[in-house]
Every structure is written in structure tokens, then in C-alpha cells.
N, C-alpha and C positions, 0 to 999 in steps of 0.2 A: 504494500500500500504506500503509495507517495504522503509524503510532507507536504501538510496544506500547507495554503498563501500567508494564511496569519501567521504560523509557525516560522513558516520561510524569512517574512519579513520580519519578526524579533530575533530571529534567532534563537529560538529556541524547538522541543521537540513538541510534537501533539502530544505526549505525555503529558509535559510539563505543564502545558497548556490544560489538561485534562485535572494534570491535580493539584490545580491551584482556582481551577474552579473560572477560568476566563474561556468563554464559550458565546454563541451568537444569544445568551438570556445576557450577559452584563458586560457587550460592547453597542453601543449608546451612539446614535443620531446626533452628529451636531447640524440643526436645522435654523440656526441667526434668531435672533427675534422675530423673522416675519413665519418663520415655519413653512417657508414655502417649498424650500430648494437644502437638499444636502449639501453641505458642506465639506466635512468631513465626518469620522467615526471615531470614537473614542471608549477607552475603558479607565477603570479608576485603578491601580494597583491596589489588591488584597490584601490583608492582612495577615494569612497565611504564607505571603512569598516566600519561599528560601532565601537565605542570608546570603548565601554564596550569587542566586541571582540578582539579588538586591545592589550587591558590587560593582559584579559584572555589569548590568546595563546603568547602573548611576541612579537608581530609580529610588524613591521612596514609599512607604506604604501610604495610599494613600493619591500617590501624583497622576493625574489625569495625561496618560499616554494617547497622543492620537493618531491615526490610523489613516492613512490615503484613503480615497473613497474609490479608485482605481483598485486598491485593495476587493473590493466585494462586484466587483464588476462580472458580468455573466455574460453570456459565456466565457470559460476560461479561453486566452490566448493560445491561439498556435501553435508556440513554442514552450507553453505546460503541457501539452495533451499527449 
């Protein structure tokens, strides 16, 4: 099974992703004040992260990480498939 896109682009694995509880329920619409038009996507860093990845990407629990909207784009590109 390949390595999704959110994985790919943190860097990290779908595992990690899986056990830290960051999933399509708590990455979040940034839609402006007018809520008309995506902007981008974002997630808040857990509580539960690991310490060692907490280092590694510079993150703190808590910090609003955001997301390309290119990221959730459908169909996947050419050169994933």
C-alpha cells in the first residue's frame, strides 16, 4: 500500500498519522471570513505527539499546521498513480 499525500507531505508515516489521531475528522477548512472559497487546510497539533516528533518538525502541541489545498485535490496526479 503506498504512502498517502498527507503523510508524504509531513513527513511522516500513515502510522504515525494513524496514532496520533490526525485523520480527515480533525484536519479543518480554512474558508476566510466570507466562507465562500477554501483557502487552505489545516490541523491543530495533538496532545499526544511524540516528543521525538515534536523536535523533529519544530512543532508544538497545540500549533495550527496548515496544509496546501493542492494537498486534497482529486483526482490524484499522474505521476502518484
Amino acid at each position: 500500500m503506498s504512502q498517502s499525500k498527507l503523510a508524504k507531505f509531513l513527513d511522516l508515516t500513515d502510522e504515525q498519522l494513524e496514532e496520533f489521531g490526525i485523520d480527515e475528522d480533525s484536519i479543518h477548512e480554512d474558508s476566510g471570513n466570507s466562507g465562500d472559497m477554501v483557502y487552505s487546510y489545516y490541523f491543530n497539533v495533538p496532545e499526544d505527539m511524540d516528543k521525538e516528533i515534536l523536535e523533529e518538525k519544530g512543532w508544538r502541541i497545540g500549533d495550527r499546521i496548515e496544509l496546501p489545498i493542492w494537498l486534497f485535490d482529486k483526482p490524484d496526479s499522474p505521476e502518484e498513480e
